[in-house]
C-alpha positions as CSV (number, residue, x, y, z in Angstrom):
1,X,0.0,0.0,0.0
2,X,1.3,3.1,-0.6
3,X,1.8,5.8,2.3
4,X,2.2,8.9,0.5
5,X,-0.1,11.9,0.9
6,X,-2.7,11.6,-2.1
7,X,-1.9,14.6,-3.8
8,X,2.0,12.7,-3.9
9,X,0.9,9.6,-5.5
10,X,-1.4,11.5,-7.7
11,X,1.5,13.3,-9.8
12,X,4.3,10.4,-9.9
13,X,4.8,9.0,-13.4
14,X,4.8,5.9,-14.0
15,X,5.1,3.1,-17.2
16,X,4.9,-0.3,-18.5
17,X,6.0,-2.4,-20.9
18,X,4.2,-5.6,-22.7
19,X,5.6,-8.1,-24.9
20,X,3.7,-10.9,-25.8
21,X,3.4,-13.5,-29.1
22,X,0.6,-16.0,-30.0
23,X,-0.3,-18.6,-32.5
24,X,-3.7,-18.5,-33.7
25,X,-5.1,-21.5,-35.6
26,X,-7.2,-20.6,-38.2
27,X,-11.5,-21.7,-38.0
28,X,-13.2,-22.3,-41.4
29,X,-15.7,-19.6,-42.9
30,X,-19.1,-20.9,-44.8
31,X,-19.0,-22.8,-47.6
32,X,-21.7,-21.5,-49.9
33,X,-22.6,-21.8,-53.3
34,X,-21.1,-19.7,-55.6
35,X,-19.2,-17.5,-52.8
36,X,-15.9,-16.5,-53.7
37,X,-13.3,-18.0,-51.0
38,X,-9.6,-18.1,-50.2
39,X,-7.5,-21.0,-48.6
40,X,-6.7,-19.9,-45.2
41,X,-3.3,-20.7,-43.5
42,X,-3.5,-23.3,-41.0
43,X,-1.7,-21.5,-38.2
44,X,-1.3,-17.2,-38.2
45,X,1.5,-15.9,-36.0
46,X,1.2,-12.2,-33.5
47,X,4.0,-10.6,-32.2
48,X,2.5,-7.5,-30.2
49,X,4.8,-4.9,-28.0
50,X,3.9,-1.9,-26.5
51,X,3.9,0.3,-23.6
52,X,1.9,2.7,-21.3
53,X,2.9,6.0,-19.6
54,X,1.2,7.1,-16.5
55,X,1.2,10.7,-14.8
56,X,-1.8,11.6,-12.1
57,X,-5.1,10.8,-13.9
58,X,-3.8,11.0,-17.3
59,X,-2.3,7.6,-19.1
60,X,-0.3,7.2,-23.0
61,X,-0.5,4.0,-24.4
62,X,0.6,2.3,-27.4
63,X,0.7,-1.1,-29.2
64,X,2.2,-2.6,-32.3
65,X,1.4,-5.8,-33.6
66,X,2.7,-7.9,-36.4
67,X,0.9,-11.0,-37.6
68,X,2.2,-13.3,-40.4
69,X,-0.4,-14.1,-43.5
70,X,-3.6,-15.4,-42.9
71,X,-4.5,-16.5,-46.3
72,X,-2.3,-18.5,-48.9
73,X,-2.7,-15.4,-51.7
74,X,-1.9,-12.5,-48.9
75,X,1.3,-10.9,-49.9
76,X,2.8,-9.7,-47.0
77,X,2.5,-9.5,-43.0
78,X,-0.4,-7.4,-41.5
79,X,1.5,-4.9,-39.2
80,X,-0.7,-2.1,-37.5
81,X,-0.2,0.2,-34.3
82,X,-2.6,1.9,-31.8
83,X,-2.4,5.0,-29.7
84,X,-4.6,5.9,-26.9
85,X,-4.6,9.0,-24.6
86,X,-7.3,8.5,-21.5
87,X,-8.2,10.4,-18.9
88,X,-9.2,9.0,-15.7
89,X,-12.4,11.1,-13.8
């Protein structure tokens, strides 16, 4: 628990960091008649790092993830990012 006076622990800053990696196995879509459809890989890859700054009631986060193809035509990785700014009230 921390003993500081509120107003204290209410300005500190304070971060995180995340690094994490998956393998996602791929579930069938419908099959209907005369639907267009691509062969999926069997097993799709994430790599996802990121981090979060934290000052009082205010918090920065980001994420970036990279995922190998999920369909045998796809022509390169899906890589993508996210910011967030929040406020806490």
């Amino acid at each position: 628990m921390d003993r500081r006076p509120a107003d204290a622990r209410h300005h500190r800053l304070s971060h995180h960091c995340l690094a994490r990696s998956a393998a996602l196995f791929a579930l069938a879509g419908l099959a209907l008649p005369g639907i267009a459809h691509v062969e999926r890989e069997p097993i799709v890859g994430d790599l996802q790092a990121g981090f979060t700054l934290s000052a009082g009631d205010w918090r920065l986060a980001y994420t970036y993830v990279t995922r190998t193809e999920e369909f045998e035509t796809q022509r390169a990785k899906q890589d993508f990012g996210a910011l967030a700014v929040s406020w806490r009230f």
